[in-house]
Wavefront OBJ file of the C-alpha trace (Angstrom):
o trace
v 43.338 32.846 199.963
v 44.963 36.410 198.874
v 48.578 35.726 197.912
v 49.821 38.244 200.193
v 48.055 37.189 203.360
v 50.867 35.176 204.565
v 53.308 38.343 204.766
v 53.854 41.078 206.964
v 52.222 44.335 206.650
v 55.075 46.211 205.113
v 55.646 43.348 202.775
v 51.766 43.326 201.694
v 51.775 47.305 201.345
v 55.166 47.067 198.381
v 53.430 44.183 196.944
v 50.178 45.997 196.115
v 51.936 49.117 195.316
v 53.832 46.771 192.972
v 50.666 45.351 191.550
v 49.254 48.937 191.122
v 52.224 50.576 189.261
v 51.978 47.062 186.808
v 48.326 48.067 186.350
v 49.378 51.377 185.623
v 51.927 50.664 183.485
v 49.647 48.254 181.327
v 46.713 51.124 181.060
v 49.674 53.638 180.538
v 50.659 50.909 177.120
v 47.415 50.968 176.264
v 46.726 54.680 176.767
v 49.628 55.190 174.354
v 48.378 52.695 171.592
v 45.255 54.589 171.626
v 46.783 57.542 170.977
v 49.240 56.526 168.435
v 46.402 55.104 166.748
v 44.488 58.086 167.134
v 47.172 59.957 165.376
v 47.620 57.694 162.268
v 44.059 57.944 162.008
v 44.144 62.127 162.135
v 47.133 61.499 159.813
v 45.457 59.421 157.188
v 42.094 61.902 157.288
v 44.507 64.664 156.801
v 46.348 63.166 154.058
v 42.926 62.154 152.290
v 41.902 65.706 152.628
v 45.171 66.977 150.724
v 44.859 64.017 147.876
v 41.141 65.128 147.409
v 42.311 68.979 147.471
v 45.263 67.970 144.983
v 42.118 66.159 142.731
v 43.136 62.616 143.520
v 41.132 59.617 145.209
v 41.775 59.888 149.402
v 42.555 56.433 149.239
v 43.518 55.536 145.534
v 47.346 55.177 146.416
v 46.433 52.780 149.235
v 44.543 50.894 146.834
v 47.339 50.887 144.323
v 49.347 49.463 146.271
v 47.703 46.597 147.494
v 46.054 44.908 144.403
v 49.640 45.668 142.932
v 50.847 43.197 145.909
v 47.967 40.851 145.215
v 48.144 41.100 141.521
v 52.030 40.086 141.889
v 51.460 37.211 144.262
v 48.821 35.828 141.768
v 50.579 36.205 138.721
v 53.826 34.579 140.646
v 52.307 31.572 142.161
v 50.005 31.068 138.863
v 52.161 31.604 136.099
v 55.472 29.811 137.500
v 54.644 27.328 140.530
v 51.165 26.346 140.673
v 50.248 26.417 136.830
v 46.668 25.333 137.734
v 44.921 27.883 135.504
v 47.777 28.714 132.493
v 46.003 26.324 130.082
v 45.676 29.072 127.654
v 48.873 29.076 126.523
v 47.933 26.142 124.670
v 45.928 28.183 122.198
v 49.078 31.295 122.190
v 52.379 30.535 121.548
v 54.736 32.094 123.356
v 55.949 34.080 120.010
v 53.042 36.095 119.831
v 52.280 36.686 123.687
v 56.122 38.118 124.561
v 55.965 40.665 121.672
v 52.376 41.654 122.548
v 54.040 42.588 126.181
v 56.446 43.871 124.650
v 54.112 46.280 122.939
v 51.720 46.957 125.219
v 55.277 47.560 127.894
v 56.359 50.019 125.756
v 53.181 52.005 125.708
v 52.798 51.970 128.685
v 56.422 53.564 129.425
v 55.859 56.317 127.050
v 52.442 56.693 128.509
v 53.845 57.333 131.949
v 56.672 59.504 130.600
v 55.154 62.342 129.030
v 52.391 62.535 131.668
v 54.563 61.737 134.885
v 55.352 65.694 135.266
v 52.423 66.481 136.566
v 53.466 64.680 139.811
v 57.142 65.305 140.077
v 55.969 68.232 142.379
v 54.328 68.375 145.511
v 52.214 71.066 144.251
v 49.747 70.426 141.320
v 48.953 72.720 138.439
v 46.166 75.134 139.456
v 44.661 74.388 135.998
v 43.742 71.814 133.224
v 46.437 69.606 131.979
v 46.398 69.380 128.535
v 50.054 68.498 127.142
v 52.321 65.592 126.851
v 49.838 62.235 127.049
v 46.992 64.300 128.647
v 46.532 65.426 125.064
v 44.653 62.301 124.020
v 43.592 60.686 127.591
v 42.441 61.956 130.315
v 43.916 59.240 132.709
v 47.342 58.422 131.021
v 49.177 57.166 134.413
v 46.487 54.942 135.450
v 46.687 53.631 131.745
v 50.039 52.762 132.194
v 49.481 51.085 135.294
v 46.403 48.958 133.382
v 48.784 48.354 130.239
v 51.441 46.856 132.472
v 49.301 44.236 134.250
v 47.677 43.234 131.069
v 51.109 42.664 129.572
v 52.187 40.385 132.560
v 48.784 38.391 132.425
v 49.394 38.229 128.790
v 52.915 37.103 128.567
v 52.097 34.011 131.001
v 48.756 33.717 129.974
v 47.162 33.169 133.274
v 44.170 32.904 133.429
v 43.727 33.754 137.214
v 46.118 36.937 136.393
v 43.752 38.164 133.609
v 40.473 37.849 136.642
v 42.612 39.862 138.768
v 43.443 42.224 136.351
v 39.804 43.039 135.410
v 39.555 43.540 139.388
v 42.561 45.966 138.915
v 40.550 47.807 135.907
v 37.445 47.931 137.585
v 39.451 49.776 140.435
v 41.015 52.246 138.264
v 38.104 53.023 136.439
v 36.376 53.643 139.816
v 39.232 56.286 141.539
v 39.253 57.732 137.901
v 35.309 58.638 137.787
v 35.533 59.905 141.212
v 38.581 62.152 140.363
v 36.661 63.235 137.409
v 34.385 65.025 139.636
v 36.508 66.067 142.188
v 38.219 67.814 139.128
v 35.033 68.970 137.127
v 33.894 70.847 140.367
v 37.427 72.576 140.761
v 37.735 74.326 137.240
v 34.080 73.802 135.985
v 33.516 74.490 132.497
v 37.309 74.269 131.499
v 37.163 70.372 132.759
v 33.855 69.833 130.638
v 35.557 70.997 127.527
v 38.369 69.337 127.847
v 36.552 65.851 128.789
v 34.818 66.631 125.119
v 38.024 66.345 123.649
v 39.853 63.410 124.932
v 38.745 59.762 126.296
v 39.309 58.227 129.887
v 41.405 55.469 128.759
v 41.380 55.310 124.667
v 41.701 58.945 122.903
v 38.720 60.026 121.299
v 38.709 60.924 117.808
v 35.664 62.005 117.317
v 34.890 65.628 119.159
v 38.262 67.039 119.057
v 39.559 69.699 117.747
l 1 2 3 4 5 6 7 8 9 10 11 12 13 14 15 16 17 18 19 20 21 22 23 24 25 26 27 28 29 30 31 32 33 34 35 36 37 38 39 40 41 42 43 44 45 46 47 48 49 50 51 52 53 54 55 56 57 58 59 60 61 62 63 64 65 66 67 68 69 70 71 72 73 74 75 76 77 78 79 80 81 82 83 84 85 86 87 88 89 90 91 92 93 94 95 96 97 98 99 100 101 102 103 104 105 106 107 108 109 110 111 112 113 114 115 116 117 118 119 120 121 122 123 124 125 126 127 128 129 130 131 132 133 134 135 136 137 138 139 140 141 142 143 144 145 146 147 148 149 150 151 152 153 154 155 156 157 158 159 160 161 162 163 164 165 166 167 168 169 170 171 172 173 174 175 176 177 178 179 180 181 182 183 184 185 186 187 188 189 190 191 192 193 194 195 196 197 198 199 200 201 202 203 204 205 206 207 208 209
């Protein structure tokens, strides 16, 4: 039977206007997840909007950050606790992969230094960048980025590191192409020219002037 036919009528009528206002309540809860959701969702298509105006992939950052979170939790758990796929270091001793991180570390820092202004501001240059590191490459940051995780896979010489790095590079590569486009349709034959000149990730000596 109902579970309020045992009480008066007074009694019944508070218990179903109790039962209504917790039904209300719960579509109220979900009414407001919707819309919260809603607005991270208008947030994020806003913020991809901007990041394609300011020449940058809508969703490159996002994308950034997670392999960086994956590549970290790989190269932890690989190179230090589970050690099934570090065989390599076998066939490299550990005096040639440090200083080769140690290299490729430093080149990446100097890398990221002399092409890091362009970012320091919310607002980008209205034009070509063609100073500092964006004299030789066209994607100097990113390089960085790539330099870094090949140091790390290096140093420990895991194996499983290095597979996720090539994921990483394969990543980069991509956001960089599409920014390439987004960036060759915003300044047109400037862009061309100055793609003639330098490479996306090694500088090209040939073609420059």
């Amino acid at each position: 039977m109902y579970p309020l036919s045992g009480l008066s009528a007074a009694s019944r009528l508070q218990g179903l206007i109790f039962l209504k206002m917790e039904e209300f309540d719960k579509i109220k809860k979900i009414s407001e997840i919707v819309i919260i959701i809603y607005k991270i969702g208008e947030k994020m298509s806003h913020n991809a909007a901007m990041k394609e105006k300011k020449g940058e992939h809508p969703f490159g950052d996002a994308g950034q950050l997670i392999l960086f979170f994956l590549f970290m939790v790989v190269w932890v758990s690989d190179s230090f606790f589970l050690k099934k796929m570090t065989f390599p270091q076998g066939y490299a001793s550990l005096y040639i992969r440090l200083p080769l991180f140690g290299l490729l570390f430093i080149v990446a820092l100097l890398l990221f230094r002399s092409s890091h202004f362009v970012v320091e501001s919310e607002k980008r240059p209205d034009y070509v960048v063609n100073s500092g590191a964006y004299k030789y490459i066209r994607h100097p940051m990113y390089m960085a980025a790539i330099l870094t995780y090949l140091g790390l896979a290096i140093a420990t010489a895991s194996l499983a590191s290095l597979i996720m790095f090539v994921v990483i590079f394969i990543f980069y590569n991509y956001i960089a192409s599409y920014e390439e486009k987004i960036l060759e349709n915003k300044f047109g034959k400037a862009y061309k020219e100055y793609m003639t000149r330098t490479g996306s990730w090694i500088p090209r000596l040939l073609g420059r002037k």
